[in-house]
C-alpha positions in Angstrom: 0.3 -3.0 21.0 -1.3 -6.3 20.6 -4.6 -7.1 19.4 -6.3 -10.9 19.4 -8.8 -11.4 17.2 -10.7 -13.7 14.5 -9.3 -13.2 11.3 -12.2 -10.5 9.3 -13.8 -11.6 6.0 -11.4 -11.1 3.1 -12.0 -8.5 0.7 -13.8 -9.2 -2.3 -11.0 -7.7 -5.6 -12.7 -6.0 -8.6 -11.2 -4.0 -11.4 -12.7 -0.4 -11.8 -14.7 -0.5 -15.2 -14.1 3.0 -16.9 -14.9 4.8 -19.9 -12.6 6.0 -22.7 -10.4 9.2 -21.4 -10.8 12.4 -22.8 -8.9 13.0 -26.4 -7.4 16.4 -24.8 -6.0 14.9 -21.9 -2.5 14.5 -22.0 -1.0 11.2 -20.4 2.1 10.9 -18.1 3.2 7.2 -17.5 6.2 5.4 -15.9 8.1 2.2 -16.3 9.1 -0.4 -14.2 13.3 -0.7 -14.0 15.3 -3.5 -13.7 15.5 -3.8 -10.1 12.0 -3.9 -8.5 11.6 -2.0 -5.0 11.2 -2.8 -1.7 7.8 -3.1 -0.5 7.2 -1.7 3.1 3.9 -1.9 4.8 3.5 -0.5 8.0 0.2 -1.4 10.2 0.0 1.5 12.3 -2.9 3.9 14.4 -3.1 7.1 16.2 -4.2 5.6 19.5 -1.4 3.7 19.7 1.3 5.2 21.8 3.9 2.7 20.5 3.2 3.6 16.4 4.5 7.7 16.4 8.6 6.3 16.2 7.3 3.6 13.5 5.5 6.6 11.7 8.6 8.9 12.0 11.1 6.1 10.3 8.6 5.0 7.6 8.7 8.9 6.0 12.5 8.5 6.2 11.5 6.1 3.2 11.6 7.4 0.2 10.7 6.2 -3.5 13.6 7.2 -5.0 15.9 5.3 -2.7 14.4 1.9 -4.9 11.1 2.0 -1.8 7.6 2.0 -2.0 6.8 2.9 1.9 2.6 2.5 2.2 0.8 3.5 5.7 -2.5 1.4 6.3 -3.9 2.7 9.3 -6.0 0.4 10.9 -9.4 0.8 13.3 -9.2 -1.8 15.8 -7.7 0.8 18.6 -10.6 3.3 17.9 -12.3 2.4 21.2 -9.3 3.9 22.9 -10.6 6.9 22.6 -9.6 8.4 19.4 -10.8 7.6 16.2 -8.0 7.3 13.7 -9.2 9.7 10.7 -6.8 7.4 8.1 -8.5 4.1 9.3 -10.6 2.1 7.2 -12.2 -1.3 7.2 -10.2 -2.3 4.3 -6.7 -1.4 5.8 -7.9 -3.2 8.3 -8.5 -6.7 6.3 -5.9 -6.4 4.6 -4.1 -6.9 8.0 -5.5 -9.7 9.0 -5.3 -11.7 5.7 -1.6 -10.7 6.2 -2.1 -12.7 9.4 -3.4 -15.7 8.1 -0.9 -15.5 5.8 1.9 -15.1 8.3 0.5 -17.8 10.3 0.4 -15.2 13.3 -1.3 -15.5 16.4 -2.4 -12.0 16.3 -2.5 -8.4 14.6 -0.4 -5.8 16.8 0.9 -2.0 15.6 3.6 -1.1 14.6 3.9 -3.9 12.6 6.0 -4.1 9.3 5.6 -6.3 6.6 8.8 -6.1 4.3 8.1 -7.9 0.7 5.8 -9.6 2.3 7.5 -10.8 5.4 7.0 -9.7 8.8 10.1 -7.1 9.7 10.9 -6.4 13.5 14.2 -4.9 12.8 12.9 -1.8 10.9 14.6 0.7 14.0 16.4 3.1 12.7 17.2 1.2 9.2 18.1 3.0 6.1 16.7 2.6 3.1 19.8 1.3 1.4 19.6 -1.6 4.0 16.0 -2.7 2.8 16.2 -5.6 -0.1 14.2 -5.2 -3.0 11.8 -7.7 -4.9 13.3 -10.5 -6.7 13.9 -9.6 -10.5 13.8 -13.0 -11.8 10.2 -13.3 -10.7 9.1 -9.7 -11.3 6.7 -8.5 -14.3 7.2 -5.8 -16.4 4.8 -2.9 -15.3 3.6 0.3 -16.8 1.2 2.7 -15.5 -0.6 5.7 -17.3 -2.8 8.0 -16.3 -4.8 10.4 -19.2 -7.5 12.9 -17.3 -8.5 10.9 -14.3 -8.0 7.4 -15.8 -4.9 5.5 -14.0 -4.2 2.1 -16.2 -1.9 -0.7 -15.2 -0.3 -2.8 -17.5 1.5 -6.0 -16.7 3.4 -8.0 -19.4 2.7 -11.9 -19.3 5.4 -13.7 -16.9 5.4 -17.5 -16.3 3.3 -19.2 -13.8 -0.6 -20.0 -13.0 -2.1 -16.4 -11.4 -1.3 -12.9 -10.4 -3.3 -10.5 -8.7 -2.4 -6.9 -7.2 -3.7 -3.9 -5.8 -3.8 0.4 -6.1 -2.9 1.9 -3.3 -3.6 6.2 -3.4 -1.4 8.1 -1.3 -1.2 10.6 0.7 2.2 12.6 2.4 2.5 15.7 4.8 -1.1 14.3 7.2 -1.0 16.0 10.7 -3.4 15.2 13.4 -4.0 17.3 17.0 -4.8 14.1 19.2 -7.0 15.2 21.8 -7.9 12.0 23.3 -6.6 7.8 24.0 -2.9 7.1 24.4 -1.3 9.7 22.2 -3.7 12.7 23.6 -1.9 16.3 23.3 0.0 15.1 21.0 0.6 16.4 17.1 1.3 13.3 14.9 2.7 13.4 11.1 2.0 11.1 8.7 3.3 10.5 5.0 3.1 7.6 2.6 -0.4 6.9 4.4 -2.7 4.9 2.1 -6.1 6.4 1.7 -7.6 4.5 -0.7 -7.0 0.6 -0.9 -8.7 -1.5 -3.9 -7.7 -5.1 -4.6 -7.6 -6.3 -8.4 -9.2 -10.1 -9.4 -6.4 -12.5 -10.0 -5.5 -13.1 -13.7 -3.4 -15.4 -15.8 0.2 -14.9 -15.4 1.0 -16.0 -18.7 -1.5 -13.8 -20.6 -0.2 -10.4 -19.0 -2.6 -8.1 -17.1 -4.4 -5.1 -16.8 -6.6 -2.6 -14.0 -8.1 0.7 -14.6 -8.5 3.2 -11.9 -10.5 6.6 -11.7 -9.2 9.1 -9.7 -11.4 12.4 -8.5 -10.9 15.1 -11.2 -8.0 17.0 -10.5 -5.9 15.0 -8.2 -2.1 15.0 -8.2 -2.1 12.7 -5.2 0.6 9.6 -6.0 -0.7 6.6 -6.8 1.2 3.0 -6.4 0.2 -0.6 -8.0 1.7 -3.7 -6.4 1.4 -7.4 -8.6 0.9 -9.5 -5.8 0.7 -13.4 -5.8 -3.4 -14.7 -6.2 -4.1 -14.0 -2.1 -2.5 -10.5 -2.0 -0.1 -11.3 0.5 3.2 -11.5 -1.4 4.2 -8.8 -3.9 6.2 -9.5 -7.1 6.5 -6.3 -8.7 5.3 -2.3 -7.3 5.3 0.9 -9.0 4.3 4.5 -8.3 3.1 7.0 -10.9 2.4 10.9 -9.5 1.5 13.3 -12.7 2.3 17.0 -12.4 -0.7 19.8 -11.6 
């Protein structure tokens, strides 16, 4: 499906101030390796008959096959006649700043971004076909949590600015459609982003980092992707998911 449109407002990035973690909380972290992943977006919506196939082969992704698969459902079909419960204006954006950063005419669903690069030949391709970031230009990254507090660290790498952005998600979503193009139909959903927050751009060469609160006892996985200063491009992703 195909959608033409003005470009929405960007979306203004912020770090999450936070207070100091509990001394009793005990802290899980992970490390970035030496080959970063491959970054696939997938701009998607439940009342768009074309999206169920692109939903199916994103949650053939999987993180340890070197992929960080993320689902930003997005609320521009809603007047179809079924509101897409995962859509949120700031999935949305993010769309069409990839758009403008594209140069495309338009924002359409399915459509996949793949490091940053719009990817029609996602049918039916495996994981192991998928390149990852480039290494050369990718920053080390760390991310911690203790209690609810999530911290991203990003060791200093040549060049002007960085920026980047958490991404909470959620597998294992299943909606009854009872109305628009996919009526009667039960969709499944994995990797689906339900919680999008941009961080400010920072100086590359000093290193970085972002602080996230979660809600008190989630085990939910959470990714962070170093992006170039506009958000479009990633450099670097990461998930962390911290046992019950």
């Amino acid at each position: 499906m195909i959608l033409t449109s003005r470009a929405l407002p960007c979306i203004t990035a912020f770090v999450a101030a936070v207070g100091a973690a509990g001394t009793a909380a005990q802290t899980c972290e992970v490390r970035s390796g030496p080959r970063p992943p491959a970054v696939v977006e997938l701009y998607t919506s439940e009342g768009c008959s074309s999206c169920p196939p692109a939903d199916r082969w994103l949650s053939t992704l999987k993180t340890q096959d070197n992929v960080l698969a993320l689902s930003f459902h997005v609320n521009y079909w809603n007047h179809l006649g079924w509101r897409d419960p995962f859509a949120t204006p700031e999935t949305t954006a993010r769309q069409y700043q990839l758009k403008e950063a594209l140069r495309g005419k338009h924002v359409y669903t399915p459509q996949v971004v793949l490091n940053g690069r719009d990817h029609r030949d996602w049918h039916g391709q495996a994981a192991s076909h998928l390149s990852g970031l480039p290494a050369a230009a990718a920053p080390a990254l760390r991310l911690s949590r203790q209690g609810t507090v999530v911290t991203a660290q990003i060791a200093a790498t040549p060049g002007t600015e960085l920026a980047g952005y958490w991404a909470v998600l959620q597998d294992g979503l299943v909606s009854k459609v009872t109305r628009g193009e996919n009526a009667g139909e039960s969709l499944r959903h994995d990797h689906v982003v339900s919680l999008y927050q941009p961080v400010a751009p920072w100086a590359a060469g000093q290193g970085g980092s972002a602080s996230l609160v979660l809600p008190a006892g989630s085990t939910q996985r959470l990714a962070f992707v170093v992006t170039n200063p506009g958000l479009t491009q990633p450099v670097q992703a990461l998930v962390l998911q911290c046992p019950a």
